[in-house]
C-alpha positions in Angstrom: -78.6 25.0 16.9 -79.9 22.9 14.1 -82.8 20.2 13.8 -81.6 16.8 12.2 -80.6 17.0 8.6 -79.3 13.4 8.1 -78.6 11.8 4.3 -80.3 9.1 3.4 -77.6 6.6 3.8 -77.5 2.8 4.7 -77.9 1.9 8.2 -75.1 1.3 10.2 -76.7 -1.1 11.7 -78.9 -3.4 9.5 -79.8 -5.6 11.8 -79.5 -7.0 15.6 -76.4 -9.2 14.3 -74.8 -6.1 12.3 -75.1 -4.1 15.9 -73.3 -7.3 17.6 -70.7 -7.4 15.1 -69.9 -3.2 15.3 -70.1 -3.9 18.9 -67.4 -6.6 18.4 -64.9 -5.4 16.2 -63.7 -2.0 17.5 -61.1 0.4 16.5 -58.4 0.3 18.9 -56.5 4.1 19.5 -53.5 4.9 16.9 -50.5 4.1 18.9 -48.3 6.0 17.2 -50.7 9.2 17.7 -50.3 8.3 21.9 -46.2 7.8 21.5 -46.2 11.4 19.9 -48.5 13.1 22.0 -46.7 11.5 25.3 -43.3 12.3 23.6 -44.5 16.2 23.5 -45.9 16.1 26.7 -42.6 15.2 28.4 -40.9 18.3 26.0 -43.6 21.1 27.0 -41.7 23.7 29.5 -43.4 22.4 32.7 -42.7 19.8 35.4 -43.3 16.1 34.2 -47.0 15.5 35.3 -47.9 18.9 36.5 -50.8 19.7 34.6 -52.7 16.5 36.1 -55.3 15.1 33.8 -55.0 17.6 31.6 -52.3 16.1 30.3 -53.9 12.5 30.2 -57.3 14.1 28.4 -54.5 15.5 25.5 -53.1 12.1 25.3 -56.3 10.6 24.8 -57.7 12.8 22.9 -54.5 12.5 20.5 -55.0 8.7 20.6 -58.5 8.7 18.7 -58.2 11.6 16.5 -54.9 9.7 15.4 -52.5 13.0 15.3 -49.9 14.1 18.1 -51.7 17.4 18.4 -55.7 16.8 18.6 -58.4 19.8 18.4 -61.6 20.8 19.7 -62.8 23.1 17.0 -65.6 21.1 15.4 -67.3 19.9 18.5 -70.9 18.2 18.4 -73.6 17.9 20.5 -77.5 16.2 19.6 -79.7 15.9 22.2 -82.0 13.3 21.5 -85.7 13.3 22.9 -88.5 10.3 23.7 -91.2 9.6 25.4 -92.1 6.2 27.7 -95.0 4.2 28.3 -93.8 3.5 32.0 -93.9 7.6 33.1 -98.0 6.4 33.4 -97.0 5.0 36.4 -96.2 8.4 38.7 -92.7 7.7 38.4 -91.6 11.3 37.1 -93.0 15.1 39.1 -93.8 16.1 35.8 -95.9 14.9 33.0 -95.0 13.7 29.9 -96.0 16.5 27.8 -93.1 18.0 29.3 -90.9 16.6 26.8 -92.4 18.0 24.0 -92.6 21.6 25.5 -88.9 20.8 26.3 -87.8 20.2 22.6 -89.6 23.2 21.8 -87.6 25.3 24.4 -84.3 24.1 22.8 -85.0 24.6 19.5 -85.9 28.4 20.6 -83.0 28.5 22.3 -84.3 29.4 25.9 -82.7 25.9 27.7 -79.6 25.8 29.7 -77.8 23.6 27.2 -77.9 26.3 24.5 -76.6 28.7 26.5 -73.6 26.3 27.9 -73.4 24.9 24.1 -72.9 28.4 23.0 -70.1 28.9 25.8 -68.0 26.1 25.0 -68.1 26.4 21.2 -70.5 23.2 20.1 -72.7 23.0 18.0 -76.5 22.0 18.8 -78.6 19.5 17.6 -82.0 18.7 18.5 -83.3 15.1 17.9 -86.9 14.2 18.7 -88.0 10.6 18.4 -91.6 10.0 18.1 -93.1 12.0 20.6 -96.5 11.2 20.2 -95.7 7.3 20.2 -94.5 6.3 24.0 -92.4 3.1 24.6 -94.5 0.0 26.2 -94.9 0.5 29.8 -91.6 -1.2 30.6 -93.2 -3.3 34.0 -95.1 -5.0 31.9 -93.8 -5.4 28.0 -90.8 -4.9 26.4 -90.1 -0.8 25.2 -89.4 -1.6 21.7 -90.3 -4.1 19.2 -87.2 -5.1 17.4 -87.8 -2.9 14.4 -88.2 -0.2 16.6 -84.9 -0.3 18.4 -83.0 -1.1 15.6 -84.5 2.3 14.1 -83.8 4.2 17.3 -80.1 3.0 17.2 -79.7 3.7 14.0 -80.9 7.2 14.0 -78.2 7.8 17.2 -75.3 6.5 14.4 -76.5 8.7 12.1 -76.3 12.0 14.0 -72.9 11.3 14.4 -70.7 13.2 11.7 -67.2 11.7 11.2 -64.3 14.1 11.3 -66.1 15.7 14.6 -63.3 16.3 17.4 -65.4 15.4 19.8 -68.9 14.4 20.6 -71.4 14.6 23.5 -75.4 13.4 23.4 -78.0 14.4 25.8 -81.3 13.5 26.5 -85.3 14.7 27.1 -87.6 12.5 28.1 -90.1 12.5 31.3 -89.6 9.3 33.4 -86.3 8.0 31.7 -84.3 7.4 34.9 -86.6 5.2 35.7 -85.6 3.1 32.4 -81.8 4.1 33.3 -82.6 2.6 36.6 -83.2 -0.7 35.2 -80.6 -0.6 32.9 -77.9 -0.7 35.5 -79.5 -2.7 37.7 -79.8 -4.9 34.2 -76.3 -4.5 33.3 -74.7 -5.1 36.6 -77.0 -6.3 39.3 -78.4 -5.3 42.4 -82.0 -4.3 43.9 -83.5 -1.3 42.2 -83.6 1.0 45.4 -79.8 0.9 44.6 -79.7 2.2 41.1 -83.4 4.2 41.7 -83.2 7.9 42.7 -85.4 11.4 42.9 -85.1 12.4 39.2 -86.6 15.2 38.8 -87.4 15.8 42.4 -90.2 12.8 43.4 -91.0 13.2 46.8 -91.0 9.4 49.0 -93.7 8.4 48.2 -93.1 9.5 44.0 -89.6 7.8 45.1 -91.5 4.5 45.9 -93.5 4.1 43.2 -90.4 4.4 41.1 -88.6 1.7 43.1 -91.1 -0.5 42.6 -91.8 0.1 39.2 -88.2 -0.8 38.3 -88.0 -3.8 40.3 -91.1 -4.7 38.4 -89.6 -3.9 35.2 -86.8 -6.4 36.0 -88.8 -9.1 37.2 -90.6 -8.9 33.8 -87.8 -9.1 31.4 -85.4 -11.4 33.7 -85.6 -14.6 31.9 -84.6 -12.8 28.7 -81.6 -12.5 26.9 -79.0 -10.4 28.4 -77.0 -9.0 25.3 -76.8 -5.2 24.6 -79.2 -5.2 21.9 -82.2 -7.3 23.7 -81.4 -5.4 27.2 -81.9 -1.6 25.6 -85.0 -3.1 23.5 -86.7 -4.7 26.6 -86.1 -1.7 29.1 -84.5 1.0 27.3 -86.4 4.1 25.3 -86.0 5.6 21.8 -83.5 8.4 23.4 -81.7 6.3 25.1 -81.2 3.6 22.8 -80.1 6.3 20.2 -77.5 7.4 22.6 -76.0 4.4 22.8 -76.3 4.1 19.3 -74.5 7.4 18.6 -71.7 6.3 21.2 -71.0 2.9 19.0 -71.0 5.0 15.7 -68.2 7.5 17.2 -66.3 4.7 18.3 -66.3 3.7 15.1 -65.8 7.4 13.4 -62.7 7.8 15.9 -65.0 10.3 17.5 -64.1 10.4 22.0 -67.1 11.0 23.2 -68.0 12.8 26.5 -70.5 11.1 28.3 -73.2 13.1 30.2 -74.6 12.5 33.6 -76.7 8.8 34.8 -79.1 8.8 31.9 -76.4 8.6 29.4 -74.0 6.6 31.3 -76.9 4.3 31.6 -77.3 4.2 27.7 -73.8 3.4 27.4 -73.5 0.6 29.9 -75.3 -2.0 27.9 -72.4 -1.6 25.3 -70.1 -2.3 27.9 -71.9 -5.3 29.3 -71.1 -6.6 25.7 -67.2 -5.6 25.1 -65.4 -4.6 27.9 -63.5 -2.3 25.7 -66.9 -0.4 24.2 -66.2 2.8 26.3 -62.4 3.2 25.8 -63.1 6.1 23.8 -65.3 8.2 26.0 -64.9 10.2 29.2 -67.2 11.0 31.8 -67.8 14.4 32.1 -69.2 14.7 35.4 -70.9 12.8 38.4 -74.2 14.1 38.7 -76.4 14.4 41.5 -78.8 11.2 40.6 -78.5 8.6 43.3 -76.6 5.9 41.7 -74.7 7.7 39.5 -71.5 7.3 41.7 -71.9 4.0 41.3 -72.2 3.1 37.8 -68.9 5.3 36.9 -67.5 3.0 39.2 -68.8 0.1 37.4 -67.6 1.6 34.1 -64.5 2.1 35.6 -64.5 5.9 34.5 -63.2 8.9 36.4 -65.5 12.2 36.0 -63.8 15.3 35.1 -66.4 17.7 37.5 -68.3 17.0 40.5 -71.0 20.1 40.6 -74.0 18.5 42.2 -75.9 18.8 38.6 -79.1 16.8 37.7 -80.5 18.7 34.5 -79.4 16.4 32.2 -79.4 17.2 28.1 -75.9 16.7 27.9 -75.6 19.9 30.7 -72.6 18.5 32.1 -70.9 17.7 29.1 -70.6 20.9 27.7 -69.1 22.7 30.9 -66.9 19.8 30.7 -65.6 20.5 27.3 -64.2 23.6 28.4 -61.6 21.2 30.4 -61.1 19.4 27.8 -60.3 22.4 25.6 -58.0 23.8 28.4 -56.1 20.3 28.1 -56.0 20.8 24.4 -55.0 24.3 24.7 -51.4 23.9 26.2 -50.7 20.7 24.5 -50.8 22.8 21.9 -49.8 26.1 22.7 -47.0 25.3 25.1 -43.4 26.0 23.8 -41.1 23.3 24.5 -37.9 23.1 26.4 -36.0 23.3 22.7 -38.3 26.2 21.8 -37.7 28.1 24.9 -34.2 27.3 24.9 -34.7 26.7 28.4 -32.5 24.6 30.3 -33.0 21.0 32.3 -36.1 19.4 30.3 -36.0 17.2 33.2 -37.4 19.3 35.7 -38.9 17.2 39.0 
């Protein structure tokens, strides 16, 4: 594991209209990569189509690293860590001090996303964004100035490190489903009890105050503008907004991204909002155990690779999913093919 040790290069994004215009002008998968990888696919000594998805994750994966036979060696994942102004409101079962004491815990070592980092062969990064400064109380001002969430974004693009084979983010921060909440509710309509759920395990009346603070939260901001950049500024937080940041950035690195549980998808779903195309290079790693998650994937029209009833969090269900994506990668590249073999009827039904 490693805390951030990022150059001191430009920006990506040097402004809101810079952020529009990499939202607006994305790379499209190498075409020639997908012909390959499908034409190997349908030469590997198995029945057409009987390694499922596996097969479609090596496709995809071949698409955005732009060579018929993709890898999974240098795999990243930064977990990226804020605190927010609206966790004043009882909308979290733990306080935000939490989050600190989290980062601490990863950067010893003793979470559950080093030791599932560790098992899947990526490699850590810990990302805390001004933990002492909260985001405004989201109910009643907007989380960010715009200075702020243009810096947020930009340090999620620069954690990103092109040439990675693959990317996953995760997040820390006390209360943030409640600003994930919003988001989706933001993004694609709908009261808040729909998007709104336990967290980390609010009792009903903890539940309540949550619902109520998001519905506030959206009655606040609804006149406003409802483009990516002003959405995650109004009712986003510093993590989050650097996810989505580092999402955009591997889009435009070729980097797929695995996206986490409801708190990332969340992040992402602004970008989406934007260009319907801004999540073509991601999959979702799993559906997680926060009410509403079932939901959004459906709204971002993406199919999770696990369904293990997990609500931790900091990428958590990312990393086991990268094992599955390795596996995929694994016989696209290690199968023999029908030629190889010298095995007869490459058409086998």
């Amino acid at each position: 594991m490693s805390m951030p040790t990022h150059s001191a290069a430009p920006p990506m994004f040097a402004g809101r209209a810079a952020f529009a215009a990499a939202l607006a002008g994305l790379p499209v998968p190498d075409g020639a990569a997908l012909e390959a990888a499908r034409g190997r696919q349908a030469s590997l000594t198995k029945p057409a189509g009987s390694l499922g998805r596996l097969e479609e994750i090596a496709v995809f994966m071949a698409g955005w690293q732009g060579r018929e036979i993709p890898q999974a060696e240098r795999i990243q994942a930064v977990i990226f860590a804020g605190n927010h102004g609206v966790a004043a409101r009882g909308v979290s079962a733990y306080p935000p001090e939490v989050t600190r004491q989290m980062v601490a815990n990863f950067e010893n070592g003793g979470a559950a996303i080093n030791a599932l980092t560790a098992a899947c062969g990526a490699e850590l990064e810990v990302v805390p964004i001004d933990l002492d400064r909260p985001t405004g109380d989201i109910t009643v001002e907007p989380a960010m100035s715009e200075a702020e969430c243009l810096a947020a974004l930009n340090i999620g693009a620069a954690a990103v490190r092109p040439g990675s084979d693959l990317l996953f983010v995760g997040e820390m921060g006390i209360g943030n489903t409640t600003p994930a909440a919003a988001l989706c509710a933001r993004v694609f309509g709908g009261a808040a009890q729909d998007w709104t759920g336990r967290g980390t395990g609010l009792d009903d009346n903890g539940l309540a105050r949550k619902a109520a603070a998001v519905a506030a939260a959206l009655a606040c901001h609804d006149g406003a503008p409802r483009d990516a950049f002003e959405t995650l500024r109004r009712l986003g937080g510093r993590e989050i907004t650097a996810m989505a940041g580092a999402v955009l950035a591997a889009r435009h690195h070729r980097v797929p991204v695995l996206l986490d549980g409801f708190i990332c998808c969340a992040a992402a779903a602004p970008l989406m909002a934007d260009n319907g195309g801004a999540l073509d290079h991601c999959l979702a790693a799993h559906c997680s155990a926060e009410a509403g998650h079932v939901r959004l994937l459906d709204r971002l029209g993406l199919d999770p690779l696990l369904h293990l009833g997990m609500r931790l969090g900091e990428g958590s269900g990312a990393a086991v999913a990268t094992q599955i994506v390795r596996s995929a990668l694994a016989a696209h590249a290690g199968m023999a093919t029908f030629a190889e073999a010298l095995v007869a009827g490459q058409a086998i039904a």
